[in-house]
LUMTORTOR-410346 format. One record per residue: x, y, z of N, C-alpha, C in turn; residue in three letters. Coordinates in steps of 0.1 Angstrom, whole numbers, plus 2048, in hexadecimal, padded with zeros to 3 digits. Layout:
! LUMTORTOR-410346
XYZXYZXYZALA...
! end
This chain:
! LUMTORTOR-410346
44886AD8B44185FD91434864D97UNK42685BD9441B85ED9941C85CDAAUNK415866DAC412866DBC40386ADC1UNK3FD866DCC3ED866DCF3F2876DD9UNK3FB871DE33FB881DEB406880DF2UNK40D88FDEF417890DFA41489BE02UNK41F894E0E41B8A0E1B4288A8E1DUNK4268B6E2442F8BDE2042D8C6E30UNK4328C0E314368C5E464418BEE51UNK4428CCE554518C9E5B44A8C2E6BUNK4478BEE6F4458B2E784468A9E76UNK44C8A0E75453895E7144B889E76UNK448884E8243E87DE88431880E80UNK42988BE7F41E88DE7941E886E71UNK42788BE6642B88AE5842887BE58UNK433876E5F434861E5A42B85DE5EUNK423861E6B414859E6E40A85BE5EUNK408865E5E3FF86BE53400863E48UNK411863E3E411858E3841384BE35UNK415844E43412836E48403833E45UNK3F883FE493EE839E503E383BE3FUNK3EB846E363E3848E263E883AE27UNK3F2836E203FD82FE1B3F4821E1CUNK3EF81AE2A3E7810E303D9814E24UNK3D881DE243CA81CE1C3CB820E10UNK3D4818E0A3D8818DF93D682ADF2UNK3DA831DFA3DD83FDF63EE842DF7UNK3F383FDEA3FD83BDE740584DDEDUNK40C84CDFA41185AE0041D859DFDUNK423865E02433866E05433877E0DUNK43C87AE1543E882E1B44A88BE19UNK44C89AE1D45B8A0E214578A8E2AUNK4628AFE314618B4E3846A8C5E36UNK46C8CAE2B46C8D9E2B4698DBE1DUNK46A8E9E1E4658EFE0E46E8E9E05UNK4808EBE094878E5DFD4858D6DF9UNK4808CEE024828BEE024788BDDF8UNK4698C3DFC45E8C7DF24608C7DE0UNK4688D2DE046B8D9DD44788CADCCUNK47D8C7DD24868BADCE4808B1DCAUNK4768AADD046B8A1DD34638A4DC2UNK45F8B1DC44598B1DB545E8B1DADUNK4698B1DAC4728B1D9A4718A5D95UNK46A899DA146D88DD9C45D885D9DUNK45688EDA6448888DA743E88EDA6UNK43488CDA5427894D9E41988CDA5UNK41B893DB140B88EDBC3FF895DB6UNK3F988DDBC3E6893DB63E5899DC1UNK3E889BDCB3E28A0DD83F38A5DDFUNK3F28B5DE73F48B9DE93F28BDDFCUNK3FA8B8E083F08BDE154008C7E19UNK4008D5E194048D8E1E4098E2E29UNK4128E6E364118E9E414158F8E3FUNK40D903E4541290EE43424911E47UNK42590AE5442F90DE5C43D903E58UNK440908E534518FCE4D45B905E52UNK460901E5C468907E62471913E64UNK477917E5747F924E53477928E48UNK47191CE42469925E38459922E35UNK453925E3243F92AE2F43A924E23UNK43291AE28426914E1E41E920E18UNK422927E1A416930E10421937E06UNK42F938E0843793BDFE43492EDF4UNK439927DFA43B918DF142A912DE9UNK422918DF0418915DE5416920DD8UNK418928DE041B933DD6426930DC7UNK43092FDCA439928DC2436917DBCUNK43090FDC342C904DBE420906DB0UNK419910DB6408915DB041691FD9EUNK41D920DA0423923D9042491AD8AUNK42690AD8C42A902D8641F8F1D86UNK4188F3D924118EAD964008E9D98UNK3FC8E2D923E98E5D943E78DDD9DUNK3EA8D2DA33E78C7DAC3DD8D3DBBUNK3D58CBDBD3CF8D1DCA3D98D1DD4UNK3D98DBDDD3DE8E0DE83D48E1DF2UNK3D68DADFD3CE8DAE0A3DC8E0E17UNK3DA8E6E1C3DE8EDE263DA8E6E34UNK3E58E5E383E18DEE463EB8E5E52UNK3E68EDE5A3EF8F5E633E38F7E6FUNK3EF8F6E7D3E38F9E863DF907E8AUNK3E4910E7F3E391EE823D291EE7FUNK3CE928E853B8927E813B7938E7FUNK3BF93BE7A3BC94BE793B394EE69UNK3A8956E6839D956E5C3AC95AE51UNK3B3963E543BA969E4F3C695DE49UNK3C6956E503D1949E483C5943E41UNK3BE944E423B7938E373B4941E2EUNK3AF94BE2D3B1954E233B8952E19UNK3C5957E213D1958E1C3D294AE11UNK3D7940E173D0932E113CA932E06UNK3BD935E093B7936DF93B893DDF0UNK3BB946DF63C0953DEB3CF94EDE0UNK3D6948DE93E4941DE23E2934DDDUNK3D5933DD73D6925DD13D3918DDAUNK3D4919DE73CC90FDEC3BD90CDEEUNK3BC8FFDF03B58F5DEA3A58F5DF3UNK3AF8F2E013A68F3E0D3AE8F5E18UNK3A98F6E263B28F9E323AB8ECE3DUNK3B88EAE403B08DFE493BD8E1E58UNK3B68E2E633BA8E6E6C3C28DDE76UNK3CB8DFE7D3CF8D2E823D08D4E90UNK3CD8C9E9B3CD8BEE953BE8B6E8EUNK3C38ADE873BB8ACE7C3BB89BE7FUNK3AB894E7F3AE887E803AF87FE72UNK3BA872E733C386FE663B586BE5FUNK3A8861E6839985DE5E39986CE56UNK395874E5D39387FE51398885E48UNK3A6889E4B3AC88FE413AA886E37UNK3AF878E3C3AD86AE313A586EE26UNK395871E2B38786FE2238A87DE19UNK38C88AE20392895E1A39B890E0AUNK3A4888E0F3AF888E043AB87DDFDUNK3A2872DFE39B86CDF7390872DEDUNK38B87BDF337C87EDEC38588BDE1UNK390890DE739489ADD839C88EDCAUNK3A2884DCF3A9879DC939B876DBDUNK390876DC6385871DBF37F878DB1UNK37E885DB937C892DB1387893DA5UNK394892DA5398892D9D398887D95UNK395879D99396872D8D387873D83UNK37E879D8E37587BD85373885D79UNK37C891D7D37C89AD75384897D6BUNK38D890D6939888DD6038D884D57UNK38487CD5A37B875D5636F87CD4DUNK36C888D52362890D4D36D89BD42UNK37789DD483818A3D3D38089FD2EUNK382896D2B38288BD2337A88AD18UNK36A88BD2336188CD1736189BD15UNK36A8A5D173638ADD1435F8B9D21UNK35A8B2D2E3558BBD3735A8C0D3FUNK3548C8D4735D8D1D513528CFD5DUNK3558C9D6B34C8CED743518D4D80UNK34A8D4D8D34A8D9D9933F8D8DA3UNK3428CEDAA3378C7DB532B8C4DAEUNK31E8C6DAF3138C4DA630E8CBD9AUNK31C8D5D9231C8DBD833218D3D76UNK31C8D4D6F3228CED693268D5D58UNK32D8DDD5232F8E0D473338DBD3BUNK32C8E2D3232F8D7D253328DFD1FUNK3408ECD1D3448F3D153428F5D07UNK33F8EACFF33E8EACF13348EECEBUNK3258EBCF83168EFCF03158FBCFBUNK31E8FBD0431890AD0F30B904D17UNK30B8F7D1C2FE8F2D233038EED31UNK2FA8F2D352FF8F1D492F68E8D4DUNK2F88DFD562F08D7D602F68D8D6DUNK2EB8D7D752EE8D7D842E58CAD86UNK2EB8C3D8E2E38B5D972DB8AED8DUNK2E28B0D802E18AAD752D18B1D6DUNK2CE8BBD6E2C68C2D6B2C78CED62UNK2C68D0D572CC8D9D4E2C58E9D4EUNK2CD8EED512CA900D552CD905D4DUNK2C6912D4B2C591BD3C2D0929D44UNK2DA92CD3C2E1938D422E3941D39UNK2E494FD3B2EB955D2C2F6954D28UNK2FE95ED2430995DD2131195FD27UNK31196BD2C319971D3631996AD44UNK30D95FD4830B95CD50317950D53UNK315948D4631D93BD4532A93CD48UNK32D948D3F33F950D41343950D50UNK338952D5433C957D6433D947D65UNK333942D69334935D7233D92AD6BUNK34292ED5B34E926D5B35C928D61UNK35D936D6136993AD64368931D77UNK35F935D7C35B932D8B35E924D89UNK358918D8635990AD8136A906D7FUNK371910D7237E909D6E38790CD7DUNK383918D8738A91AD8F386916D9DUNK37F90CD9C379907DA9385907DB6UNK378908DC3383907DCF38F912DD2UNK39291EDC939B928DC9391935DCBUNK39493DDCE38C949DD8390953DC7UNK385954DC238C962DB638496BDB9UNK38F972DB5388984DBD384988DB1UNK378994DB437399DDAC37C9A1DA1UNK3879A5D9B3909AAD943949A4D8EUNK396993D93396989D8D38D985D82UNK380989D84373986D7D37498FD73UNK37699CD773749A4D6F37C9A7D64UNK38699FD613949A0D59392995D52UNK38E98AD5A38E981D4C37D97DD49UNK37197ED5336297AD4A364984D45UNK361993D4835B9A1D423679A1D36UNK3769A1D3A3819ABD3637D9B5D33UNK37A9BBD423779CAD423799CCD4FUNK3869D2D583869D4D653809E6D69UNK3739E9D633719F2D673659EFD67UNK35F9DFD653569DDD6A34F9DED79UNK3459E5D7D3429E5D8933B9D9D90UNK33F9D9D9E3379CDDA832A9CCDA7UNK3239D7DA23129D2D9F3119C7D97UNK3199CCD893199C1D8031A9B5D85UNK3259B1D8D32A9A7D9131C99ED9BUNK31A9A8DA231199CDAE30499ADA7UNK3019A5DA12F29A0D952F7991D8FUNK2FF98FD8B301984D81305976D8AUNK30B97CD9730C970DA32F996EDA3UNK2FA97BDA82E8977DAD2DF96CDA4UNK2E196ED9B2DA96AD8C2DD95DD8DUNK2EB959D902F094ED8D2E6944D98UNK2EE94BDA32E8944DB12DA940DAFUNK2D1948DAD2C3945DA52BF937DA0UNK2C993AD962C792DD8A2D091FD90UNK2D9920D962E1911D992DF90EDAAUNK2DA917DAF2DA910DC22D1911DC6UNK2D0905DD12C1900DD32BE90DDDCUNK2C2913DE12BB920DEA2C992DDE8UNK2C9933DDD2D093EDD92D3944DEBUNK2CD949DF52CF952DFD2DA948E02UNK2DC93AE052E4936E0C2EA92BE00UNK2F5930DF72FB926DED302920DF1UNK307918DEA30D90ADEB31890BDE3UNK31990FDD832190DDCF327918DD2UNK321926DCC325934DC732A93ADD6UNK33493CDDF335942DF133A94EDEBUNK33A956DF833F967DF5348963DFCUNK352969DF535F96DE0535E97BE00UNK358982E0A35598FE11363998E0EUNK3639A5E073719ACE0637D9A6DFBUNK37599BDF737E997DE937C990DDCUNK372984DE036A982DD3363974DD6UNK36296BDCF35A963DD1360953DCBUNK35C947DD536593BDD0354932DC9UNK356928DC135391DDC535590FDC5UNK34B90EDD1354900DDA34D8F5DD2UNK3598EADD13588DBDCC35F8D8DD7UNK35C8CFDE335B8CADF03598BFDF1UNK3568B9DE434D8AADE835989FDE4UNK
! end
């Protein structure tokens, strides 16, 4: 059964406010409250959206994304009031989406879990014909032609490889090794390689390369980019 978002936190109050207050604004929710109820829940339903709490009582939203992320693409947003860099990290590194800290006001999260609802029906829409995007990119795999803010940019080869792999994996943190295994398929490629061809990129698709928008470093591991909108 289609679903817009379920929430997945053991606070029980939280939980029913949150889905009363989507629910009111035709964001068709449902809720549970531990990892097993979660995992039951999906044998039978299939949400577009994903919000869930690191802390489930005996057991860890970052196991269970982990284990969800084998079987499941739907976005994962993380919502826990832990604020350590190192849990959000963590977070993205395991397949989450975004981190939103709590407490969290319900207007926001709201617009949050609207504007990815949005994103995806867009992209399912651009799928269709054909295309692939990510925030203001837009790919057209078949001729190898890139546009940004609907503006058509000239890239090489190697360059496109990169920023598709970056594009199909939007919003997920891929590390260097990552890159290097599946653009190069060569993990003895070195990090020069690598940031020349960020550099290059950044160049050609962001309005001011020193401070990007699209292309971010996470420092010590590799590089995301963000679709936010």
């Amino acid at each position: 059964m289609k679903l817009d978002c379920l929430i997945v936190d053991d606070e029980l109050d939280l939980a029913e406010a949150t889905c009363e207050y989507f629910n009111m604004f035709d964001i068709n929710t449902a809720f549970v409250t531990s990892a097993e109820a979660c995992e039951r829940f999906l044998t039978e339903h299939d949400p577009a959206v994903i919000l869930l709490d690191i802390n489930l009582g005996n057991a860890s939203g970052f196991d269970l994304c982990k284990k969800l992320r084998q079987t499941i693409a739907a976005p994962i947003l993380f919502i826990s009031a832990r604020s350590s860099n190192d849990d959000v990290l963590i977070a993205l590194n395991i397949g989450g989406d975004d981190y939103i800290q709590k407490p969290y006001t319900l207007s926001v999260l709201l617009a949050k879990v609207k504007a990815v609802l949005k994103r995806l029906s867009m992209n399912t829409a651009q799928q269709e014909a054909g295309l692939i995007s990510a925030a203001a990119i837009q790919l057209d795999p078949h001729q190898h032609r890139v546009r940004v803010n609907g503006v058509e940019v000239e890239l090489k080869a190697m360059e496109y490889k990169l920023l598709s792999y970056l594009v199909k994996h939007k919003n997920r943190v891929i590390t260097k090794a990552e890159l290097f295994h599946n653009v190069w398929g060569d993990t003895f490629v070195g990090d020069g390689t690598l940031n020349v061809h960020i550099r290059y990129l950044r160049e050609k698709i962001e309005r001011n390369p020193k401070e990007p928008q699209f292309i971010k470093t996470i420092w010590g591991t590799g590089y995301v980019l963000e679709d936010l909108q």
